[in-house]
Every structure is written in structure tokens, then in C-alpha cells.
N, C-alpha and C positions, 0 to 999 in steps of 0.2 A: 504494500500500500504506500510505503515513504515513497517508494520510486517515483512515483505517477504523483506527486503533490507537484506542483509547478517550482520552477527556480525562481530563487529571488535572484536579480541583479542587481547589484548595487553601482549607477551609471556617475563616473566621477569626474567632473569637470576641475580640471586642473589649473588654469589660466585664473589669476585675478587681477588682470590687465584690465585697465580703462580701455575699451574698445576691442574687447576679446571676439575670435572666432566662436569660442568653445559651446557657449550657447545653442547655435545654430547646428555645430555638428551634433552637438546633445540630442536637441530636440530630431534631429533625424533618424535617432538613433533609438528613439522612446518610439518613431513611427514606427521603424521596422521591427523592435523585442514585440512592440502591441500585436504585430501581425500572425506571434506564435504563440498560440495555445500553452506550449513550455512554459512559456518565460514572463515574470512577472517584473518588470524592472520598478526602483528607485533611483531618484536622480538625488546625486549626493552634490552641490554647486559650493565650490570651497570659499567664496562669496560668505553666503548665505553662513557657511558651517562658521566662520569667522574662528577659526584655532588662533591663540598664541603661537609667535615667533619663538617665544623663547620654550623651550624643554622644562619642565620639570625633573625634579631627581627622583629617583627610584622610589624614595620613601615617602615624596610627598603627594597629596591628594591631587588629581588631576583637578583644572580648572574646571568649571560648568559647563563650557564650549564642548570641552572634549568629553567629557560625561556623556552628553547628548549625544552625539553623534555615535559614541560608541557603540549602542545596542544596536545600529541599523549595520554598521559594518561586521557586529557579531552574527547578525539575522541573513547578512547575504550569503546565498550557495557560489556565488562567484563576483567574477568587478570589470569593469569594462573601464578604464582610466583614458579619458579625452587628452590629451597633452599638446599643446605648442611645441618646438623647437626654440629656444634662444641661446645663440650664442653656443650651437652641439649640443644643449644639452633641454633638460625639462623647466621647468620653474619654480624655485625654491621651495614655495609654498606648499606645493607639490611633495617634496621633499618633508617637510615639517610635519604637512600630515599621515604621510608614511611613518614617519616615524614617534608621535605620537600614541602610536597603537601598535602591538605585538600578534597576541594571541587571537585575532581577530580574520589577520592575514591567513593563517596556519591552514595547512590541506585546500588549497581553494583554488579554481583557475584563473586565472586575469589575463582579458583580453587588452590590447593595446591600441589603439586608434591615435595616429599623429598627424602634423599637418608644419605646413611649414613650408619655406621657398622649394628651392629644388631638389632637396633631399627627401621630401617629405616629410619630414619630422621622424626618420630614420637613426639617429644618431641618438637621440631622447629615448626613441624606443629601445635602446640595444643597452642602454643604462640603466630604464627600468627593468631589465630580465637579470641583469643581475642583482641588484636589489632586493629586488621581488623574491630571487632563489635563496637570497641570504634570508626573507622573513618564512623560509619553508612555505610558499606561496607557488603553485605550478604555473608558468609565463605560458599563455600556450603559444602555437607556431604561426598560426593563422591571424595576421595584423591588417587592418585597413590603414593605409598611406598615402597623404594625401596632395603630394607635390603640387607648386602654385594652386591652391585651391581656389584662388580666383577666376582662374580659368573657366572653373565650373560653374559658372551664374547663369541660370538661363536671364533671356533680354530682359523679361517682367523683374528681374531679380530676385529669384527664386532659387536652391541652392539643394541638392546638385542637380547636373543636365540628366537629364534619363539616357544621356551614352555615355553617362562617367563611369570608371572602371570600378568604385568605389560602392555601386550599386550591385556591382557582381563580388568580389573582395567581401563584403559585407556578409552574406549569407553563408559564406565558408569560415568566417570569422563565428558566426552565430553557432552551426551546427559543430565545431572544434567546443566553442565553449562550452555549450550545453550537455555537451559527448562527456567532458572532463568533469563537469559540476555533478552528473547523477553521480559518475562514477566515483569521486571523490566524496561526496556525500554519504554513498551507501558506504564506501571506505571507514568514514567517520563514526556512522552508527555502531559499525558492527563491530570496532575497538578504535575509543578516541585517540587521537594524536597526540602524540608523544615528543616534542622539543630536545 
């Protein structure tokens, strides 16, 4: 019966840039999880989540911020992290709230979606998998990439073109995920994860 419960995805916008992409790839991305029966997504907007810059120490109480958010990154069977490229890499914040949280991460897939000039936000992405493997979090293979994304505007300005590759990339990105989420989930039931 656990199998057949839908996945949570937890959809994570990385970018808290004044005049961010991340939004819009968001929301195309809450179109397509909606389109499957599977998948139940939350949009996690690191905006909105507002974490502290600075770490707390081990011993002390996390803030409120992170309080909050916690239970829904405990609650997701998997995470789809939207991310910029800046400068090769992702965006601090990004960073913070990675680390932020541990046990959260543990046994779970995360897909990757980047964007950026011409590498597509390639190089962000290849930082996040190792990261990722260091929180015992499985990166999986299947990434949407999304070189000059501007290109992709249809005239009306609307975002993407229905012959962006991004449209096809996407749904091998979805079914990798959701492959790795039952299977890591039924993993977890049938003897929790061990650090």
C-alpha cells in the first residue's frame, strides 16, 4: 500500500536574486509534476523560506525560519532544486540552506534543473552532486539544462517554446526521479537509514 501513496516533491527554488528566473522555471515545473498522478509536488521559494546567513552551532536551537521549513523537507520523498549558475557555481543561499539541515536530505533523490548562459547552469549542477552525495542524498542522472534560456520565449512571452528541448529532458528527469523516490522510500521503511 506505501508504494502506491503519491510522492511528495519538494520543488526548490534556489535564486534570491532581485529579478530571478527561478520562479518561472518553478512554476513550469509544478505544470508538468501536476500532470502525474505520482507526484505531489511543494514549492519550497528560498525567498519566502527566508533562513539565516549565519549557521548555528550544533548545540544550539535552530532559528524559527528553519524550524519551519524543516518538517516539509522531512515530509518530501524526493527534491527537485531550480538553480542559477553564477560565477560556475550555484548561489550561496543555496548553499546555506543545504546546509542548514542534515537528516532531512538522507536516502532521497534530487533532481537538478539549471539555467544559465551557455553552459546551462552545468557547472552548478556538477557541485550540487557532490554535495548532495556528501548529505547521503542520491543526485540522480537525468538533469534539465537550460542554456541561454532566453532563447526560449515564445513572441506572446510565454516560456518555454513547445520545441524546446527542455520539454522532452523534463519527463526523463520526472520518471528517473520518481523511479528512485518509491524505490528509496520503500528502502527506508523496510530499515531506516543509517548515517
Amino acid at each position: 500500500m506505501e508504494h502506491h501513496r503519491r510522492l511528495r516533491v519538494a520543488v526548490i527554488i534556489a535564486s534570491t536574486r532581485t529579478g530571478r528566473f527561478g520562479p518561472t522555471v518553478a512554476g513550469w515545473l509544478l505544470e508538468r509534476t501536476a500532470r502525474r498522478p505520482d507526484l505531489e509536488a511543494d514549492l519550497v521559494d528560498l525567498v519566502e523560506a527566508d533562513l539565516p546567513a549565519t549557521l548555528a552551532d550544533h548545540d544550539e536551537e535552530p532559528p524559527e525560519a528553519v524550524r519551519a521549513l524543516a518538517p516539509r523537507l522531512a515530509a518530501a520523498d524526493a527534491f527537485i532544486v531550480v538553480t542559477p549558475e553564477y560565477n560556475h557555481g550555484f548561489p550561496a543561499p543555496l548553499k546555506t540552506a543545504i546546509d542548514w539541515y542534515y537528516e532531512e536530505w538522507h536516502a532521497k533523490p534530487v533532481a537538478i534543473v539549471s539555467y544559465g548562459r551557455e553552459s546551462g547552469g552545468r557547472h552548478a549542477a556538477a557541485q550540487l552532486r557532490e554535495i548532495f552525495g556528501e548529505l547521503h542524498a542520491v543526485a540522480i542522472r537525468g538533469t534539465v539544462s537550460l542554456p541561454c534560456y532566453w532563447n526560449d520565449f515564445t513572441a506572446d512571452g510565454g516560456w518555454p517554446k513547445p520545441a524546446a528541448e527542455c520539454n522532452t529532458s523534463v519527463k526523463t528527469m520526472l520518471d528517473q526521479l520518481a523511479w528512485w523516490a518509491h524505490a528509496l522510500r520503500a528502502a527506508r521503511i523496510a530499515s531506516p537509514y543509517q548515517a
